[in-house]
The first five atom37 places (N, CA, C, CB, O) and aatype in JSON, in Angstrom:
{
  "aatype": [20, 20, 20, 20, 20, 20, 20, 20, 20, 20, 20, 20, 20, 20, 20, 20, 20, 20, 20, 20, 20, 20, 20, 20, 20, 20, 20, 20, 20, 20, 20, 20, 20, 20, 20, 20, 20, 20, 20, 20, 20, 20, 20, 20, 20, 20, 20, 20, 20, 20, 20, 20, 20, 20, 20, 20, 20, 20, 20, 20, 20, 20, 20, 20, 20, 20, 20, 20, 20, 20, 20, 20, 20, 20, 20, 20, 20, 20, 20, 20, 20, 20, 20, 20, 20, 20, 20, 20, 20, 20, 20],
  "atom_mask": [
    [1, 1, 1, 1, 1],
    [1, 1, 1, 1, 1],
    [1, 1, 1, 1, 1],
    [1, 1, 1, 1, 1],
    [1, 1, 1, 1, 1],
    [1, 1, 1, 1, 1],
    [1, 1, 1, 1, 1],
    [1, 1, 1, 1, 1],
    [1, 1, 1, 1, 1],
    [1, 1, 1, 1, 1],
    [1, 1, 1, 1, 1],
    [1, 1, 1, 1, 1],
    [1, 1, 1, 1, 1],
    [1, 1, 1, 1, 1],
    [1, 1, 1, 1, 1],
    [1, 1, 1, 1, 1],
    [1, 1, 1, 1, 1],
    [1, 1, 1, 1, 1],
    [1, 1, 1, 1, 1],
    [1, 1, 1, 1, 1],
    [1, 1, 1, 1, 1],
    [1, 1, 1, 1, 1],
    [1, 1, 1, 1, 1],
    [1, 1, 1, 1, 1],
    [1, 1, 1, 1, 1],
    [1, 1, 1, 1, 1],
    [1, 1, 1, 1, 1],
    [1, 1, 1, 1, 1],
    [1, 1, 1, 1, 1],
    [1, 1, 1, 1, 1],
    [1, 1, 1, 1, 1],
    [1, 1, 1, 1, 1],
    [1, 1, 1, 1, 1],
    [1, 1, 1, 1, 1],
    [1, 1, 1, 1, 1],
    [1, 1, 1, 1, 1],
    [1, 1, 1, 1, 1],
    [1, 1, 1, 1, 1],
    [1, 1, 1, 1, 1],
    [1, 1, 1, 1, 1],
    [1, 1, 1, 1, 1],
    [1, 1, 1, 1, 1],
    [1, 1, 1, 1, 1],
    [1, 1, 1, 1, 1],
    [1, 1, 1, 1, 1],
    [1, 1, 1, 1, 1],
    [1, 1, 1, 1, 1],
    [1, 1, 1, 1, 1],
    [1, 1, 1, 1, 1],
    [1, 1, 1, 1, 1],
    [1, 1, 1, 1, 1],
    [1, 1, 1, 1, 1],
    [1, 1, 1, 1, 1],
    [1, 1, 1, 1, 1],
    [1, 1, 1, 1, 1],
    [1, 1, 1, 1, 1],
    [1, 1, 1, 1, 1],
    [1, 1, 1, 1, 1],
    [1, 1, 1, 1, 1],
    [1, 1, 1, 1, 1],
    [1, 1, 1, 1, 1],
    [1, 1, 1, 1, 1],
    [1, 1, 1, 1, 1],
    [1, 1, 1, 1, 1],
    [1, 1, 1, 1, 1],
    [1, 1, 1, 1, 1],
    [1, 1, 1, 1, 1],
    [1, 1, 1, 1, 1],
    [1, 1, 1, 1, 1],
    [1, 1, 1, 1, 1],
    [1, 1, 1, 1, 1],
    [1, 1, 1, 1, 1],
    [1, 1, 1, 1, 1],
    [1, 1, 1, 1, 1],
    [1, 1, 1, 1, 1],
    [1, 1, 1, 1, 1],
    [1, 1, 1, 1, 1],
    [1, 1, 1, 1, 1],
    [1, 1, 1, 1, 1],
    [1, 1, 1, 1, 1],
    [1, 1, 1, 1, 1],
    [1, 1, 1, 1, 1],
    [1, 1, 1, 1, 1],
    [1, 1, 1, 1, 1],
    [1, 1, 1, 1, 1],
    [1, 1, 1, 1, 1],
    [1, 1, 1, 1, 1],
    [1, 1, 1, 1, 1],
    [1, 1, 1, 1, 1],
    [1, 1, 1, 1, 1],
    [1, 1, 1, 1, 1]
  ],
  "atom_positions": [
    [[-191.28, 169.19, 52.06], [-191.4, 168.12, 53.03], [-191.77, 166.81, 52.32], [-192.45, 168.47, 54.08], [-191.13, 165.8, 52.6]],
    [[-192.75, 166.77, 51.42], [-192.85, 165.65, 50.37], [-191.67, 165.13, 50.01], [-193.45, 166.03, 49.17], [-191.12, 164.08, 50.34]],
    [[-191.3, 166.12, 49.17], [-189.7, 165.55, 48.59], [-188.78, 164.53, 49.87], [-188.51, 167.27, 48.23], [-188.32, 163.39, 49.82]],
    [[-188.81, 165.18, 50.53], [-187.88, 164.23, 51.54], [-188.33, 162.72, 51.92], [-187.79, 164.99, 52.98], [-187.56, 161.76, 52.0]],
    [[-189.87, 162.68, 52.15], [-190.63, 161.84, 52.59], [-190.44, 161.05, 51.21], [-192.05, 162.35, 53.14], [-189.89, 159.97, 51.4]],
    [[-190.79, 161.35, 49.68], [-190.49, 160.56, 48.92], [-189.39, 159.98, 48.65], [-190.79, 160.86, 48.23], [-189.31, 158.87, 48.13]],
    [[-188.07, 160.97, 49.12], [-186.17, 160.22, 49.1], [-186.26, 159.57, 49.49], [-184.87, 160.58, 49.64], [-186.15, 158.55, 48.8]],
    [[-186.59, 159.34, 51.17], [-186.9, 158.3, 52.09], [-187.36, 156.62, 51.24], [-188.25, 159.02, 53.03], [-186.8, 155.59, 50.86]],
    [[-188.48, 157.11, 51.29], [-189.85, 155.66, 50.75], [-188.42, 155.37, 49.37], [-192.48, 156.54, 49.75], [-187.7, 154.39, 49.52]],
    [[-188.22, 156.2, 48.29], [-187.49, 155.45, 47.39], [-186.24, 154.76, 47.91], [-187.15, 156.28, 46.36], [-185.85, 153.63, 47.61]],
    [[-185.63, 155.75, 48.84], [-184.24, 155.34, 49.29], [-184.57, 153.37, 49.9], [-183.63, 156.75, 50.88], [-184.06, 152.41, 49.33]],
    [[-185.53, 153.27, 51.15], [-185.85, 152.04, 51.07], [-186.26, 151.19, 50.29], [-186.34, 151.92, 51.59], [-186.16, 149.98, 50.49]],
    [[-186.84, 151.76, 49.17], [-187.27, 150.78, 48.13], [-186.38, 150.05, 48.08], [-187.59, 151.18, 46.88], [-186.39, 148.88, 48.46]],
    [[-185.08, 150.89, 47.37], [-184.09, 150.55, 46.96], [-183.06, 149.34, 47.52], [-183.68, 151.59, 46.91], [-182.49, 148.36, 47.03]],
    [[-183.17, 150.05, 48.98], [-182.33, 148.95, 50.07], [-182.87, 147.66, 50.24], [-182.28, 149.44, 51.57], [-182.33, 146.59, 50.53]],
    [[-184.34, 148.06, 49.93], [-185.36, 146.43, 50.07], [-185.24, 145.6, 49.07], [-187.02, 146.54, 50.08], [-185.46, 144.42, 49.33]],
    [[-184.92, 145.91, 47.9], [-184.7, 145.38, 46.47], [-183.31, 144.82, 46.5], [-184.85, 146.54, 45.27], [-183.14, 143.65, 46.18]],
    [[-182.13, 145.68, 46.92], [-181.21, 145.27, 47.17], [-180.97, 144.26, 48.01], [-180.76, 145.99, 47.34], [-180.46, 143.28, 47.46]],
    [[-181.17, 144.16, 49.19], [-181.45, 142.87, 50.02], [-182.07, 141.33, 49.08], [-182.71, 143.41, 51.21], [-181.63, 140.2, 48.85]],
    [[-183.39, 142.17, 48.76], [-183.87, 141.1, 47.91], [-183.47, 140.1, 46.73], [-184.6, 141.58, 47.53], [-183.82, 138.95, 46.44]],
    [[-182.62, 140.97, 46.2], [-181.93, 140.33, 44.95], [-180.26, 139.82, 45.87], [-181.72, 141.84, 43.31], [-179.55, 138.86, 45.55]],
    [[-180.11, 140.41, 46.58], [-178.91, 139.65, 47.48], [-179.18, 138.36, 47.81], [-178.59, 140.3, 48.83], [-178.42, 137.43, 47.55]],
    [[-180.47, 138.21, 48.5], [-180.57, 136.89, 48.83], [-180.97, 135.55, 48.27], [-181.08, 136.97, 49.55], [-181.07, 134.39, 48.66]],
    [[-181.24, 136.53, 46.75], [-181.43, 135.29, 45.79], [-180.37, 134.55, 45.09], [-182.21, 135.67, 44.78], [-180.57, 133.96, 44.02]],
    [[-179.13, 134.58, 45.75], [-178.06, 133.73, 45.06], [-178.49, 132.38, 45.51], [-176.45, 134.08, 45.47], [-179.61, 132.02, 45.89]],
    [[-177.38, 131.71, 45.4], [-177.37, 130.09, 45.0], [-177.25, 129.56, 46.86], [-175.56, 129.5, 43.64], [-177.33, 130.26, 47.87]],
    [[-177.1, 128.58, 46.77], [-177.23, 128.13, 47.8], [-175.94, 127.52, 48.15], [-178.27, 127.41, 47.81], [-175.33, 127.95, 47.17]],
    [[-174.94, 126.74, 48.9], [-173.67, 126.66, 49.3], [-173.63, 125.01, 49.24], [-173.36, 127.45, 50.77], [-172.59, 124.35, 49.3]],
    [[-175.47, 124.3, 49.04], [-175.22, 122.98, 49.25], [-174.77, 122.43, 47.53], [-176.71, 122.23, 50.04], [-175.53, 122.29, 46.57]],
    [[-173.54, 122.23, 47.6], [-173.64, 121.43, 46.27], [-173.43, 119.75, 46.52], [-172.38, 122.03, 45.18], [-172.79, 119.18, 47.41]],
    [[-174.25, 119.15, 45.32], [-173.8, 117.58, 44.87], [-172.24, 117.0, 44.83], [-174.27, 117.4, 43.36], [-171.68, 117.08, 43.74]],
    [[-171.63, 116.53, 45.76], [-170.48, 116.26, 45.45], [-170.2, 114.46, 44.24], [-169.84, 116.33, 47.09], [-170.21, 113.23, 44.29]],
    [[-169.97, 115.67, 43.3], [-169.52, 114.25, 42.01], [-167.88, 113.78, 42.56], [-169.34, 115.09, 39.75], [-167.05, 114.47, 43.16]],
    [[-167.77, 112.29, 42.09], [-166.84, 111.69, 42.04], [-165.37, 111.85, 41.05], [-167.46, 110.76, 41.94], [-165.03, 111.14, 40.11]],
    [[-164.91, 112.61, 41.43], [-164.17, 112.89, 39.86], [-163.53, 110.99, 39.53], [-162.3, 114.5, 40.07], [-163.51, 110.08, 40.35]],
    [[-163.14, 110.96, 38.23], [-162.82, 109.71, 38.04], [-161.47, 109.92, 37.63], [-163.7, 108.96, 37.12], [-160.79, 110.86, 37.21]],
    [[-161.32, 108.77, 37.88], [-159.78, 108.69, 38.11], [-159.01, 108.92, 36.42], [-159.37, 106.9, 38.92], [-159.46, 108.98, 35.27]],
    [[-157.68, 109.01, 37.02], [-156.76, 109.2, 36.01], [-156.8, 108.52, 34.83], [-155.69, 109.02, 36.43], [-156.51, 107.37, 35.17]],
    [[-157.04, 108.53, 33.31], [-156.59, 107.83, 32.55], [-155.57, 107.03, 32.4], [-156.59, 108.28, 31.98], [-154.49, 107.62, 32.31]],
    [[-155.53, 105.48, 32.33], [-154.11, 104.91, 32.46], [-153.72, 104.16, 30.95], [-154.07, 103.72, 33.85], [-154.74, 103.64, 30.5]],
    [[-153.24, 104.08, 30.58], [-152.44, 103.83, 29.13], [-151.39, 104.61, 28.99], [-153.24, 104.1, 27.85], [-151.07, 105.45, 29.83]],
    [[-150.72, 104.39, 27.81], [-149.5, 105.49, 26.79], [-149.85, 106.46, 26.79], [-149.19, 105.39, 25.3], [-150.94, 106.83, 26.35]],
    [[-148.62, 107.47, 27.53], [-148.98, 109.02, 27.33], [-148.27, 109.13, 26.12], [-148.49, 110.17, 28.53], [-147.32, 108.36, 25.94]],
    [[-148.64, 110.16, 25.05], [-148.25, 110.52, 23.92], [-147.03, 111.18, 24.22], [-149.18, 111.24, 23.22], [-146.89, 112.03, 25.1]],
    [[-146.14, 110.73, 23.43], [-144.48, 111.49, 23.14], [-144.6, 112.82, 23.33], [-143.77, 111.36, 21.53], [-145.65, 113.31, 22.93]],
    [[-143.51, 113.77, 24.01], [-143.67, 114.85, 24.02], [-143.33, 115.53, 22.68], [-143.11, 115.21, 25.02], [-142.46, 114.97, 22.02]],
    [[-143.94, 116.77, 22.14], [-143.55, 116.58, 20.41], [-142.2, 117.5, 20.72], [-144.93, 117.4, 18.91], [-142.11, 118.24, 21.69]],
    [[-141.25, 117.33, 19.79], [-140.24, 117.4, 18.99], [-140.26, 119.2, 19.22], [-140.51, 116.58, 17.35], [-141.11, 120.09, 19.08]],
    [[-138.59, 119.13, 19.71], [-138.47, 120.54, 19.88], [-138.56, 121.45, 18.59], [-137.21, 120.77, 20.55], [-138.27, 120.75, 17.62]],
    [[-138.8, 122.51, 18.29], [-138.97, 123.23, 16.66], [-137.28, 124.06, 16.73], [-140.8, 124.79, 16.49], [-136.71, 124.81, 17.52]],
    [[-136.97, 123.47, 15.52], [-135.47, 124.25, 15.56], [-135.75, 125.41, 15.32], [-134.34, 123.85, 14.56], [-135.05, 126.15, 16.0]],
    [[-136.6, 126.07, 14.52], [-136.52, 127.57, 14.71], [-136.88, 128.01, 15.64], [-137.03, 128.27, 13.98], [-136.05, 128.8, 16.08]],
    [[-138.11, 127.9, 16.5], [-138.13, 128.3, 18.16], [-137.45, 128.2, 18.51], [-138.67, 127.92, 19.07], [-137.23, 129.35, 18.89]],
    [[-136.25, 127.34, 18.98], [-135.2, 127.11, 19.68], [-134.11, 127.86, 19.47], [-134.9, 126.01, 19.6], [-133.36, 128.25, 20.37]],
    [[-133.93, 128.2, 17.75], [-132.91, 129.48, 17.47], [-132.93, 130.78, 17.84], [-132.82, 129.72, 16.31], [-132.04, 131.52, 18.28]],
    [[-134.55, 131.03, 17.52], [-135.01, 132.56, 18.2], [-135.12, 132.88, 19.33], [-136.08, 133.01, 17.96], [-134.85, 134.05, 19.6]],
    [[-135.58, 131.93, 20.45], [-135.09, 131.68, 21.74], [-133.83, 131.65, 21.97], [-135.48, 130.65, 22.18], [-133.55, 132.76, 22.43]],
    [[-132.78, 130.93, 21.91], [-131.5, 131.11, 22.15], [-130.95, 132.5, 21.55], [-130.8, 129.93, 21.64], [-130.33, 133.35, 22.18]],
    [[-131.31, 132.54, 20.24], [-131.13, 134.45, 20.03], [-131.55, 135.32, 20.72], [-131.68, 135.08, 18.97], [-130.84, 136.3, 20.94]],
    [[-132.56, 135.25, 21.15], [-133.38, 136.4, 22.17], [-132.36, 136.57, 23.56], [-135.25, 135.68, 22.76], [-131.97, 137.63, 24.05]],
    [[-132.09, 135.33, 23.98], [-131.31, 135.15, 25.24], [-130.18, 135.78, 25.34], [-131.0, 133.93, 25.5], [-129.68, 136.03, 26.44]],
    [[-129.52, 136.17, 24.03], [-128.09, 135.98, 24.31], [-128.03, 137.34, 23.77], [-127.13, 134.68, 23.61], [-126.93, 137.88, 23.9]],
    [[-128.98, 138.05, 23.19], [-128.68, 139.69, 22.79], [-128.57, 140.22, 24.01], [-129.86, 140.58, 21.92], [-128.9, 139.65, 25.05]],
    [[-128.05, 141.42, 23.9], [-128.08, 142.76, 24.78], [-129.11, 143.5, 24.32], [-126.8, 143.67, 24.73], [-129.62, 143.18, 23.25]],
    [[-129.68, 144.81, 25.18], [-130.23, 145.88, 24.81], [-129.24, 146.63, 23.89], [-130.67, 146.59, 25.96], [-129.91, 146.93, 22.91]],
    [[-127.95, 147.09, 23.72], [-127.2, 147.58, 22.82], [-126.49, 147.19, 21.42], [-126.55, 147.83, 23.45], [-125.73, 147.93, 20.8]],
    [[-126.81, 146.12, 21.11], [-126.45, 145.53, 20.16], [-127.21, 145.75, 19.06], [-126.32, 144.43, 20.43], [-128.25, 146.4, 19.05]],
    [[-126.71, 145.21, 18.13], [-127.59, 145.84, 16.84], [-128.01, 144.18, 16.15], [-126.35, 147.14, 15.47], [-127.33, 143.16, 16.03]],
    [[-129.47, 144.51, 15.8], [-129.77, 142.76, 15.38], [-129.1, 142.62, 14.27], [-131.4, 142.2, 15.03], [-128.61, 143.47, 13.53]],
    [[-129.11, 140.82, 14.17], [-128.72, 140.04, 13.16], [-129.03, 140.4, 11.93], [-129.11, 138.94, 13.32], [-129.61, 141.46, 11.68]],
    [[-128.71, 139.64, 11.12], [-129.62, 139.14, 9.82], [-130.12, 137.96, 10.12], [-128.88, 138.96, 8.44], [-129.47, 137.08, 10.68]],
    [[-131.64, 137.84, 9.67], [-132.16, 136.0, 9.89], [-132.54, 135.75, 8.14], [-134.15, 135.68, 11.28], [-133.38, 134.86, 7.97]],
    [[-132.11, 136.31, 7.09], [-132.23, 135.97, 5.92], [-131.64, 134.4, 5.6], [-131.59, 137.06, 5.2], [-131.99, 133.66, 4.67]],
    [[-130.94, 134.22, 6.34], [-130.29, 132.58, 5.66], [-130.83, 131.51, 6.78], [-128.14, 132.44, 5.61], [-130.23, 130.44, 6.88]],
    [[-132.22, 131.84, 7.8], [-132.68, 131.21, 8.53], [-134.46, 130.73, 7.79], [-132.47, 132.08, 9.88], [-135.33, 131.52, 7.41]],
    [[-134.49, 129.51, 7.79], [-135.74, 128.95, 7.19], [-136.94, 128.86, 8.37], [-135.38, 127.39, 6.54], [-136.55, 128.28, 9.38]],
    [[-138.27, 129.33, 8.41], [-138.86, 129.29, 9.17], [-139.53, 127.75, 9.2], [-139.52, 130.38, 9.08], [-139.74, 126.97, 8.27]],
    [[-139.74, 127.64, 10.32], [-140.8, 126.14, 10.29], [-141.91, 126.59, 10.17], [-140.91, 125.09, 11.59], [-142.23, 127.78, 10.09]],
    [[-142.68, 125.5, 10.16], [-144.15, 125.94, 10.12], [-144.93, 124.32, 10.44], [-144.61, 126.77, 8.34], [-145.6, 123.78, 9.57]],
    [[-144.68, 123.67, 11.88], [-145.2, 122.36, 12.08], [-147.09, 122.22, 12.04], [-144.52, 121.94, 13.6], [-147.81, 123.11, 12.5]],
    [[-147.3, 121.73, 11.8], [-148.82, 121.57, 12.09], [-149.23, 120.38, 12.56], [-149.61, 121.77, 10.97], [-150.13, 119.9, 11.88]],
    [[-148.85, 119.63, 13.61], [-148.68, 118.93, 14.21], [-148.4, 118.88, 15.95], [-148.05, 118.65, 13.51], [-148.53, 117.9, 16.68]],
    [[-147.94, 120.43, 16.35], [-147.66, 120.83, 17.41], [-148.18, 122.04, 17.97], [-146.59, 120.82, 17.38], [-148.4, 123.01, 17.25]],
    [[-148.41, 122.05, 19.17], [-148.91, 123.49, 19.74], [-148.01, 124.79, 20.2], [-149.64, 123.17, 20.96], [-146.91, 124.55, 20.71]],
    [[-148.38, 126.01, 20.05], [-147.38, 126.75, 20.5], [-146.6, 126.57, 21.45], [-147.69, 127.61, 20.67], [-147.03, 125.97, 22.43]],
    [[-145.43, 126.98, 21.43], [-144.57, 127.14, 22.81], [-144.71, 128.0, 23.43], [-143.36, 127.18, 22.81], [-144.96, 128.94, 22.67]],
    [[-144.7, 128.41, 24.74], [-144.97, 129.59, 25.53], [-143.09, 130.48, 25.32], [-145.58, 128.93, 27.52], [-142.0, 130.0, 24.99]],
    [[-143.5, 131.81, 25.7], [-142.1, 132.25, 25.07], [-141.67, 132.18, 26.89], [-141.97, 134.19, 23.9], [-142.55, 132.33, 27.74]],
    [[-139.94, 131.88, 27.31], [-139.9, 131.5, 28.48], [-139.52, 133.33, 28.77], [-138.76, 130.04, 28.85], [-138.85, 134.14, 28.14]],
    [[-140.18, 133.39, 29.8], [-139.75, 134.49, 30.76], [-138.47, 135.14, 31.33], [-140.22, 134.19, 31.66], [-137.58, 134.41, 31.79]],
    [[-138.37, 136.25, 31.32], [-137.01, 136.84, 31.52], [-137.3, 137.52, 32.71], [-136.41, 137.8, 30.35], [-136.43, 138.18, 33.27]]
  ]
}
């Protein structure tokens, strides 16, 4: 009969703690900041397409699943450091 009486008392502990730490989140009132406006000047050039991305891309596009790959031995890789990756486009 203890045992049960103690499941009990812990079981509420538990639910009371739980509540408790539930209601300690944040509150919903926030500070509304001003965002500031757009930067206005020269937007920077978009950079320069990479001819080897553009080859391996257009290669990728135009294989089949049955085909047997190329050779890319007489293809020079770039290597810009000046530009950010390209995302590979989706099929």
């Amino acid at each position: 009969m203890t045992s049960t009486i103690h499941r009990m008392r812990n079981g509420a502990l538990l639910v009371s703690l739980a509540l408790l730490l539930g209601a300690c989140g944040g509150s919903n009132e926030r500070e509304h900041v001003s965002t500031p406006p757009p930067p206005t000047g020269t937007n920077p050039p978009p950079p320069a397409a990479d001819s080897f991305f553009s080859l391996v891309a257009a290669r990728v596009a135009s294989l089949l699943d049955n085909e047997e790959p190329g050779s890319i031995d007489g293809i020079t890789p770039t290597t810009p450091e000046d530009t950010e990756p390209q995302p590979l486009p989706s099929s």
